[in-house]
N, C-alpha and C positions, 0 to 999 in steps of 0.2 A: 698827291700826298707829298711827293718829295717838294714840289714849291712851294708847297706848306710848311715845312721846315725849312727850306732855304731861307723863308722870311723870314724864320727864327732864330736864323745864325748857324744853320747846320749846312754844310755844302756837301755835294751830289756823294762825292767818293765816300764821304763819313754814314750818309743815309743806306746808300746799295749795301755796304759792308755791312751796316748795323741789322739789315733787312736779311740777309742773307744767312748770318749766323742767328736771327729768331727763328726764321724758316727749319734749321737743322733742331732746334731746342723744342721743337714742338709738343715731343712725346712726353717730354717731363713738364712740360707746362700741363697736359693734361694730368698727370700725377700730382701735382701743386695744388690741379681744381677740385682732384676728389678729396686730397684731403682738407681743404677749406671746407667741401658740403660737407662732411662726415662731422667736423668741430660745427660747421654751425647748427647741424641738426642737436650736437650737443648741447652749445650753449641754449638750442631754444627750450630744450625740455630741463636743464635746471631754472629759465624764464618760467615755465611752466609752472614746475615743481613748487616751488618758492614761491608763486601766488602772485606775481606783479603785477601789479594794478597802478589805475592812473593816480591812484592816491599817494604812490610810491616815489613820484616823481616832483612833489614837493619837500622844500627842503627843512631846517633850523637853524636858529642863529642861538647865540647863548651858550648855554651850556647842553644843549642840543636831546634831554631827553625826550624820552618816546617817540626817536625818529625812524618813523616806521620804512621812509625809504630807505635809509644808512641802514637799519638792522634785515633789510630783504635784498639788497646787494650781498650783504654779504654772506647771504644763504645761497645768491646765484654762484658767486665763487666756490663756495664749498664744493654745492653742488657739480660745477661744473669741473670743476679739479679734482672729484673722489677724496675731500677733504672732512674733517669731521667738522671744524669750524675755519673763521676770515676773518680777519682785519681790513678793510678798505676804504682809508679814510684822504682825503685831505692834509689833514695833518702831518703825514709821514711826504716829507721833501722830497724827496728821491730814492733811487734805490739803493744809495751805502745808507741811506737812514734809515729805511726799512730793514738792511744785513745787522745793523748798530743795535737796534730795537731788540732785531730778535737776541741778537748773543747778549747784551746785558742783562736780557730777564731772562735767560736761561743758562748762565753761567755765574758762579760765584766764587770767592773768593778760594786759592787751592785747585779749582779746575782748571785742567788743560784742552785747549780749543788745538784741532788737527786738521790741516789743510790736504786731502789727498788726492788733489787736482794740482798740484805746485803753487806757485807764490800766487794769493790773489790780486784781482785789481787794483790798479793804483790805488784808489780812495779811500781803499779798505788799508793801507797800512801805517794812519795814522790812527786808525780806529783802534785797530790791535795791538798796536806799539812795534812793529815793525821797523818805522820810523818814532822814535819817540816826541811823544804830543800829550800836551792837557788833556787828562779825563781820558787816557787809553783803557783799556782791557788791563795789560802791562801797569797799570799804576794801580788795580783793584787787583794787584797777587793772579791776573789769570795769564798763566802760559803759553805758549804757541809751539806747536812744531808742526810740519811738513813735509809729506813725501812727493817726489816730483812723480809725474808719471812716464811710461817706459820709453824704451826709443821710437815705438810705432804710434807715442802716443795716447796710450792706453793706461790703465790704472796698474800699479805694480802691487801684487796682492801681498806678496812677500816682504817687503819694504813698509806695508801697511801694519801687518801684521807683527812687524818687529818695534815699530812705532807707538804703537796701542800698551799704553802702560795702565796704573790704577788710577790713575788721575784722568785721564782721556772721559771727559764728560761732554764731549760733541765734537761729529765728524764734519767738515764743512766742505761740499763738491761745488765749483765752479761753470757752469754747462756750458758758458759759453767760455772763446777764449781771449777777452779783454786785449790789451795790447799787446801780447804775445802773438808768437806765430806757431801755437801748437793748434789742433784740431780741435773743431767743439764738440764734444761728448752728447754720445748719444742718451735717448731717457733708458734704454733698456740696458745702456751699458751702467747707466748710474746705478738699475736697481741692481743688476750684478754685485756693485762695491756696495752696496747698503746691505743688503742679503749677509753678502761674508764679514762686511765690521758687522754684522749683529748675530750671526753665527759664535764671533768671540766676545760680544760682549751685546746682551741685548737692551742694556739700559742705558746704551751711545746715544745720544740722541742724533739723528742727522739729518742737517740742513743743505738745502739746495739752492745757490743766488741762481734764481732761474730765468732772469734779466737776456731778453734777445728772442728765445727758446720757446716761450707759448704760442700754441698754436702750429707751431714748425710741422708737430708731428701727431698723431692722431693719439697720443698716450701720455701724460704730465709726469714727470717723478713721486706725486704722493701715489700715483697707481701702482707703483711700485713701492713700496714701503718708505721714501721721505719722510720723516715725522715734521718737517717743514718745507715752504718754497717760498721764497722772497722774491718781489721785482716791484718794477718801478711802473707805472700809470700814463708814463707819456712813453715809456715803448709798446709791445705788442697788444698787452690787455687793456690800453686804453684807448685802441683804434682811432687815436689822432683826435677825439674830441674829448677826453680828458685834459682839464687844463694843470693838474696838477694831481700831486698822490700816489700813493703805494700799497702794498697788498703783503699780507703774511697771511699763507693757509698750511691748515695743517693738522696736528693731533689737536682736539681740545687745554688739555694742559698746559702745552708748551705755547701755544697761541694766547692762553688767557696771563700766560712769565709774560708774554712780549706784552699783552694789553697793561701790564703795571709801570713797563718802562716807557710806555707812549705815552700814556698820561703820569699817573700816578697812583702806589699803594691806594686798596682799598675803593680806586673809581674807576679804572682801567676801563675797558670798552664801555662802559653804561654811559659816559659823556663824550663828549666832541659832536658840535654842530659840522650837519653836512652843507651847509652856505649854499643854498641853489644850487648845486650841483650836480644834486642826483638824477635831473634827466640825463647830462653828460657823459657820466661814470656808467650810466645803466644804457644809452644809444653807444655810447663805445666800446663798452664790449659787445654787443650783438654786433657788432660790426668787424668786429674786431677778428676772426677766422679769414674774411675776405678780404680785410687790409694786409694781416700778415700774408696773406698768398700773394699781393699785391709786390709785397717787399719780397718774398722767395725769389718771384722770377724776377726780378730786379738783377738780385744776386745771381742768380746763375748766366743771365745775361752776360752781367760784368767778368765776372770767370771767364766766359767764352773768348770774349772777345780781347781781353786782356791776358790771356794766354797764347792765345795768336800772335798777337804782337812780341810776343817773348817774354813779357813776362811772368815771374812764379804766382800763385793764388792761391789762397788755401780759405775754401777747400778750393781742389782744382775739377778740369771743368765738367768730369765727370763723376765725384764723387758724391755721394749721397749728404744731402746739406740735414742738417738738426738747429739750426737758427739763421738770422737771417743778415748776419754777417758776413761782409768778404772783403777778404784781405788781396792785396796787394802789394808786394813789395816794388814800389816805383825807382828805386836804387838812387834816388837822387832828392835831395831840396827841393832844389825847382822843378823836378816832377809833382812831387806830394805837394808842391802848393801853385801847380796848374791847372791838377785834377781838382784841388777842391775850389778851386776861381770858380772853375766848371760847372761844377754843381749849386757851386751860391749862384751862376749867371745863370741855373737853369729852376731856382725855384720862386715861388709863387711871391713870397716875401724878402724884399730887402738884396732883388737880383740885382741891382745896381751897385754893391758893395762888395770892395775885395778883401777876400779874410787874411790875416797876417797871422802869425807864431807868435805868439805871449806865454808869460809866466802864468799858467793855469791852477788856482787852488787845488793843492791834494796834489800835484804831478811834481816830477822829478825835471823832468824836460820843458823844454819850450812844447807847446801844444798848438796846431793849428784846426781851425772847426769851419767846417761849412754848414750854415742850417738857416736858410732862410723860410722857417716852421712859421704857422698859424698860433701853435705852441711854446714858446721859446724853450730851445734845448733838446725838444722833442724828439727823440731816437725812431720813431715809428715812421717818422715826414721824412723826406730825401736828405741828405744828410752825407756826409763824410770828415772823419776828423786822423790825428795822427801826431803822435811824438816823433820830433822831430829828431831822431837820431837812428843810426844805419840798422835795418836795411833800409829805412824809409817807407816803410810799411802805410800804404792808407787802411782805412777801416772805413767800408761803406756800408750804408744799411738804409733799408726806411722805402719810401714811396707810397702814399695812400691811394692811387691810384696807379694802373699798369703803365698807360700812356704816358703819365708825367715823371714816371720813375726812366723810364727807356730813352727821356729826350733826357734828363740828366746825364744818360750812362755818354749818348751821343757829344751831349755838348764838353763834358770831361776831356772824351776824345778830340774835340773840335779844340779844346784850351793848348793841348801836349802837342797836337799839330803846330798849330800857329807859332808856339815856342821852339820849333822842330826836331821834339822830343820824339816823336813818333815818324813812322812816314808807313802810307798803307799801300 
């Protein structure tokens, strides 16, 4: 095995190391696999539930009515999420499009939207006017305010609760933690804060970007009272063979606000063709439990062994993970853009190419991205990206398979050596 990787560009000391600290990881790898079978027994009984049939896996073009696969997907999501209804289409870009979607059809003019996870994702603050932009939140009279959360991390209930005025018509939680270096929130911490804003007001509505987070854990935020959860189709729930799309589940109501802003008044969910896609969106989430497990020990991998080396990691390497991000603060440029050489040298597509820091849309900073995906962009596939400013933080995540995830973490390693950033 180890000449099997030397071939690959990984040399003797990087493979022993890497080998040595799996050997130690072992017990939580087996906690990763129960909870993959636990979700996938899930997913199969809303596959069940929901009647999938081979008829399901043809698509429409046009104006896409009576698509009977589009409309039994997104009975599998419900189902599968303890949701009343789904959106999952295609048509929704990504996942600030899907957060965009839901808040314009469930907010209107005079409401105030409240952030009680702190500042959200970059992408998201030209949507709410944070940054001011064309067609914000902010230019339709809707509000914003914000509580950070405590010093451990956690949700500050009091801070919340002095936030919450009469205007406060949705609570928006972040689970994962985007380019920040706070901790991602757990599902049961989220029902906590959903519980107590609806304790003071129970006609908050509150939303979940739950982008990273599926599948992590054996329980969603609508199981917890969420009245929504939003993410995007090329991370966890679309197990790497979604080629595009995004997902809103949640109450009825507020799912059929966002079906007005995805199309339009009046047509909302009843149209959009699903374009041949519906085998993809329907094999990638059935897969989809065992890929995110795939990316879990990915990530705790990288924690181990990048905390040994001295660096910080959050979470660190024994903390209880809720998605499948892992951060690294590399303290330097040219660490954060050795590791991600690394990972582009180590994936399936376009390993021949070295990423550089560009002006990325939606971002404040230069952004560098490694993701040489099947997918373009794809969060689920091996992957690391990072704004370029101190502490130099990576954000790694993804692997659809264990093996191929592990030689990225390796060859990461192999790039900060060769630079002699590292020495082991």
């Amino acid at each position: 095995m180890e000449e099997q990787y030397k071939k690959a560009g990984i040399d003797g000391d990087i493979y022993r190391f890497t080998q040595s600290v799996c050997a130690s990881l072992q017990e939580r790898f087996v906690h990763i696999d129960e909870t993959a079978e636990y979700n996938q027994i899930k997913v199969l009984k809303a596959f069940h539930d929901a009647h999938v049939s081979e008829a399901c896996m043809s698509g429409t073009s046009g104006y896409g009515y009576n698509d009977i696969g589009r409309d039994t997907l997104e009975k599998v999501y419900a189902y599968a999420f303890g949701a009343e209804a789904a959106l999952v289409r295609p048509l929704i870009a990504c996942g600030t499009h899907a957060l965009a979607i839901a808040l314009f059809g469930n907010l209107k003019t005079g409401d105030e939207l409240l952030s009680i996870s702190g500042t959200p994702y970059d992408t998201l603050h030209e949507v709410i006017g944070i940054r001011p932009s064309r067609g914000s939140l902010a230019e339709y009279g809707i509000t914003y305010a914000e509580t950070d959360l405590d010093a451990d991390g956690r949700f500050d209930f009091p801070a919340i609760k002095a936030a919450i005025n009469e205007r406060t018509r949705m609570v928006a939680i972040q689970r994962s933690k985007g380019y920040s270096s706070r901790r991602t929130l757990s599902v049961e911490e989220i029902g906590e804060a959903i519980a107590f804003v609806k304790s003071l007001n129970p006609h908050i509505v509150c939303m979940v970007d739950n982008c990273y987070g599926e599948f992590a854990e054996t329980i969603e935020p609508t199981d917890l009272g969420a009245d929504l959860i939003v993410g995007s189709l090329i991370k966890n729930p679309g197990g790497g063979l979604a080629p595009s799309g995004g997902y809103i589940c949640g109450k009825k109501e507020y799912v059929e606000n966002a079906s007005f802003r995805m199309t339009c008044p009046g047509l909302g969910s009843e149209i959009g063709p699903s374009l041949n896609l519906n085998t993809s969106f329907f094999q990638g989430f059935f897969l989809a439990p065992t890929v995110t497990a795939s990316a879990m020990k990915a990530a705790c991998l990288a924690a181990s062994v990048y905390e040994k080396l001295g660096f910080e990691c959050v979470p660190n390497a024994t903390e209880e993970r809720y998605d499948i991000i892992q951060s690294v603060a590399l303290k330097s440029p040219e660490a954060l853009q050795a590791f991600c050489t690394g990972i582009q040298k180590a994936a399936p597509v376009d390993s021949f190419v070295t990423p550089e820091p560009w002006d990325m849309p939606g971002y404040d900073d230069q952004v560098i991205m490694a993701s040489g995906s099947f997918i373009s962009g794809s969060s689920i596939e091996l992957s690391a990206d990072g704004p370029l400013r101190e502490p130099y933080n990576v954000f790694f995540q993804g692997g659809l398979t264990w093996p191929s995830a592990k030689y990225g973490i390796m060859m990461s390693l192999q790039c900060l050596k060769e630079k002699g950033l590292i020495s082991l």
